[in-house]
C-alpha positions in Angstrom: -25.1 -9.4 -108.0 -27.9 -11.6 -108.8 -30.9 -9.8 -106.8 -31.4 -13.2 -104.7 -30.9 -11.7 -101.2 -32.2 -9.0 -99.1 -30.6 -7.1 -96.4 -31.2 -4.7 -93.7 -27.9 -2.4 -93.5 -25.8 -1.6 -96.6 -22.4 -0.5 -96.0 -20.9 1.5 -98.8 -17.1 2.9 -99.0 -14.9 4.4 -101.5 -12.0 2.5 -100.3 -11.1 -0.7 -99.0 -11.1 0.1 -95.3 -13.4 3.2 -95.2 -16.2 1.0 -93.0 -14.1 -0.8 -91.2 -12.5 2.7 -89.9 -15.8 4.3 -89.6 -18.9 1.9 -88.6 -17.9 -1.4 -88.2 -18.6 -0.9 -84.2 -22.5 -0.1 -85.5 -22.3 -2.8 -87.9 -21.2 -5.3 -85.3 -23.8 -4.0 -82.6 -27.0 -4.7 -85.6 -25.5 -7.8 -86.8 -25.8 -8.9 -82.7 -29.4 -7.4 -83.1 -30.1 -9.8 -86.0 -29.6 -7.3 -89.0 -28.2 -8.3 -92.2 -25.4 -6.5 -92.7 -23.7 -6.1 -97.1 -20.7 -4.1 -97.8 -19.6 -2.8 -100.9 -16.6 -1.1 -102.1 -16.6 1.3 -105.1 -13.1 0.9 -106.1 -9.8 -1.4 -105.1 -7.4 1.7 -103.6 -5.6 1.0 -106.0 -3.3 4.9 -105.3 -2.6 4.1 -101.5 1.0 4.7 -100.8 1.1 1.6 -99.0 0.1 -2.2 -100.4 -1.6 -3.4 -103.8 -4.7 -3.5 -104.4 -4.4 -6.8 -104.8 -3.4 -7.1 -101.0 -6.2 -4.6 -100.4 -8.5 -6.9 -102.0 -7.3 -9.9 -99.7 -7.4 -7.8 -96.5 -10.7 -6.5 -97.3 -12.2 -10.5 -97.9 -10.8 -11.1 -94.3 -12.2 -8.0 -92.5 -15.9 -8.8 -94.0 -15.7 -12.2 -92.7 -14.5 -11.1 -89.5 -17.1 -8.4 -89.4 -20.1 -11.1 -90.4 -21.0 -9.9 -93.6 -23.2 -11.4 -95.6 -21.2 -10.6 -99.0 -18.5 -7.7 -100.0 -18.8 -6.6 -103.6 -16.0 -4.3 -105.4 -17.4 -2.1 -108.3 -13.8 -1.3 -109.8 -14.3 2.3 -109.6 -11.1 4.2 -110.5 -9.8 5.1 -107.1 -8.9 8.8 -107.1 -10.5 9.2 -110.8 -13.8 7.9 -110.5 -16.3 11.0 -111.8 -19.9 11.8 -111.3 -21.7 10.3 -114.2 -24.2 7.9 -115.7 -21.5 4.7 -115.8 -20.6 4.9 -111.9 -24.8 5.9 -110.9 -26.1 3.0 -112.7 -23.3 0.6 -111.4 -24.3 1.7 -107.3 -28.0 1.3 -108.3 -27.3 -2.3 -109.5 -25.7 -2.5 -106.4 -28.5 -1.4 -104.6 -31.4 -3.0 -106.1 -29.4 -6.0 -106.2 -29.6 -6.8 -102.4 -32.7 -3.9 -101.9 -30.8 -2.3 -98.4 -33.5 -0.4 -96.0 -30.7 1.4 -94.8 -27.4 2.4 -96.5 -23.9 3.7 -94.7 -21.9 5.8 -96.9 -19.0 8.2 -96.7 -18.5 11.3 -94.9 -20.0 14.2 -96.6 -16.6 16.3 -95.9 -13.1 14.9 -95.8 -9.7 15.4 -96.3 -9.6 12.9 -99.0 -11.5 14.3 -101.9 -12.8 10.6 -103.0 -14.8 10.8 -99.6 -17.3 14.3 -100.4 -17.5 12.8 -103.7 -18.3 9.8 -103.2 -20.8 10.7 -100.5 -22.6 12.4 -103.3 -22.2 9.8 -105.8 -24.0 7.4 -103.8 -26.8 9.2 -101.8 -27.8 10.4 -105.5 -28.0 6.7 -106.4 -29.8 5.9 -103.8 -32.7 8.5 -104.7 -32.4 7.3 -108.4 -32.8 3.5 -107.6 -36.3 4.2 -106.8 -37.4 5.3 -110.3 -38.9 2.7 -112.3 -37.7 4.6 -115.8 -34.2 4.0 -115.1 -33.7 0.2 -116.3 -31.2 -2.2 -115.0 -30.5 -5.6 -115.2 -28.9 -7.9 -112.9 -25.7 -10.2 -113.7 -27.5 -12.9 -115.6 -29.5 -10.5 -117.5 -32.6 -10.7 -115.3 -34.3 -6.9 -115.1 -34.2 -5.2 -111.4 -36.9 -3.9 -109.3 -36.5 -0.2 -108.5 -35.5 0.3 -104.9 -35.0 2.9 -102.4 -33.8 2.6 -99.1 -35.2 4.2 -97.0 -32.5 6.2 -95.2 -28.7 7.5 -96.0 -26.6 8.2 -93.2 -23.2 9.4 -93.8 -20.4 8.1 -91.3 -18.0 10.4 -90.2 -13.9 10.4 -91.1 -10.9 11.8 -90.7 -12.2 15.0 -90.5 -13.7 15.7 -86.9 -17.7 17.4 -87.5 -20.2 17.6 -85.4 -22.7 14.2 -86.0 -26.2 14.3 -86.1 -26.5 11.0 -84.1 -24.2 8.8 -82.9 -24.5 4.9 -81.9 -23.2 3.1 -79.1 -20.1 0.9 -79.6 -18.9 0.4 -76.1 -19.0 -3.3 -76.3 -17.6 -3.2 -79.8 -14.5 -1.3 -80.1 -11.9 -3.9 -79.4 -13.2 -6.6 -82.0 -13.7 -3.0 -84.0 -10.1 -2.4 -83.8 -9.0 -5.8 -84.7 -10.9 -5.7 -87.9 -9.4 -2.6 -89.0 -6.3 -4.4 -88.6 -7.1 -7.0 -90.9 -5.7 -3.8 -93.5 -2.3 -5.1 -92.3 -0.7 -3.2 -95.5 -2.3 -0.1 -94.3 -2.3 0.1 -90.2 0.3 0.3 -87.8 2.4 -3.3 -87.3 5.2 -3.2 -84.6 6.4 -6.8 -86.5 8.8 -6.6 -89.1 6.7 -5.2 -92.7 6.0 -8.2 -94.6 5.3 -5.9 -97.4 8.4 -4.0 -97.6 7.0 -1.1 -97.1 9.2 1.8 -95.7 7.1 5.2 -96.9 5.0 6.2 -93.3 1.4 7.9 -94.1 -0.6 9.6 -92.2 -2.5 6.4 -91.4 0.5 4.2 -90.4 1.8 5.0 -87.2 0.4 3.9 -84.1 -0.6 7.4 -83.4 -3.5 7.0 -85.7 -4.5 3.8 -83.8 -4.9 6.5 -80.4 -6.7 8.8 -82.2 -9.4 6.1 -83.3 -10.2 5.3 -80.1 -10.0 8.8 -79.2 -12.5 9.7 -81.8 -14.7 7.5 -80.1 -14.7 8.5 -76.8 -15.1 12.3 -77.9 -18.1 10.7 -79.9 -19.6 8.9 -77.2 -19.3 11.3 -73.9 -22.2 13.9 -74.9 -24.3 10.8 -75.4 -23.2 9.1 -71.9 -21.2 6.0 -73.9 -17.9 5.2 -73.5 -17.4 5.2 -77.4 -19.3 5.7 -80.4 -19.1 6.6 -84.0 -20.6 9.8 -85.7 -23.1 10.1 -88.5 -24.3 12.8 -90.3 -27.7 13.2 -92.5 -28.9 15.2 -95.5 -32.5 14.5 -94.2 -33.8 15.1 -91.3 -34.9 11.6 -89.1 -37.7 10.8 -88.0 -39.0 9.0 -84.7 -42.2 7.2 -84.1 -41.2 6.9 -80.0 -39.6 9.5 -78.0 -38.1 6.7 -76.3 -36.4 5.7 -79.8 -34.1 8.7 -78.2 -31.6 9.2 -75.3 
């Protein structure tokens, strides 16, 4: 985290998979529409029943350079104990100001994982405190940082099924979607024999849940007239320049 790039779209999760699950279809679709696309992980998911994080760390390496990203970044959170103070704010802003994001993707605002909501406020705060000049920070060779705020927060949508406040078009993304979410091969359903040895089933692990993704989707895209789509949520009300901007 140097400060020696700048990119359109940063994607932020809790967990190792949490993008790929939730946005990668948008993600895909701007990266095709010539956006540079970040992603950054706040801790290793390091409690999942299933896998280390050590294999979580290698899975996650090979779903960003599936997606195209131009970089993933792990801040080493404590997964499941990460709190809501100065430390974990000022790590995100370095984040932040380190790659200056106009837009950044975070977690759903309400899940049934509790590091989701949480997290979701963690961030969107850091986001607003990036852009003050009194709060100092320095990148990793000591160099100070520019304040930076991005310029919108949108919150993609989980487990949970709520009502979005937009959704995008992922039509022509949804199968290479799915096959990056199976780069998690520790996590996702694998009809081959488990490499890892793992026997304990989660919620997550059964085919079922591979349905109800593209389920999600299609429930997501039919009010909007698309085959699939993902969900966001905002704390802010958008704007529009073009009326057109909206169909």
């Amino acid at each position: 985290m140097n400060g020696d790039m700048k990119i359109d779209i940063l994607a932020i999760g809790v967990h190792p998979d949490d993008v790929e699950l939730s946005c990668s279809g948008t993600l895909l679709r701007q990266i095709d529409l010539d956006r540079s696309v970040g992603l950054l992980d706040l801790t290793r998911g390091e409690l999942g029943t299933r896998g280390t994080a050590a294999i979580r760390t290698a899975e996650a390496e090979t779903a960003a350079r599936l997606l195209g990203a131009e970089f993933r970044w792990n801040l080493d959170l404590a997964d499941g104990f990460f709190q809501y103070e100065k430390d974990s704010i000022l790590a995100i802003i370095r984040a932040i100001r380190a790659c200056q994001p106009e837009i950044v993707l975070c977690n759903a605002l309400s899940d049934r994982h509790p590091d989701h909501g949480r997290s979701a406020k963690l961030v969107a705060d850091a986001c607003f405190f990036s852009g003050l000049v009194k709060i100092e920070t320095t990148n990793a060779d000591g160099s100070p940082q520019t304040q930076w705020r991005p310029k919108a927060v949108y919150h993609y949508i989980q487990d949970r099924h709520l009502e979005p406040d937009f959704v995008v078009d992922i039509t022509d993304y949804l199968d290479r979607k799915m096959d990056i979410v199976l780069a998690f091969r520790s996590q996702f359903f694998n009809p081959e024999a488990d490499e890892y040895g793992n026997e304990l089933q989660t919620p997550i692990s059964g085919k079922s849940f591979l349905d109800f993704l593209r389920a999600k989707a299609a429930v997501f895209g039919r009010p909007a007239g698309f085959d699939y789509a993902e969900g966001y949520q905002v704390a802010r009300t958008p704007g529009v320049l073009d009326l057109f901007d909206l169909i």
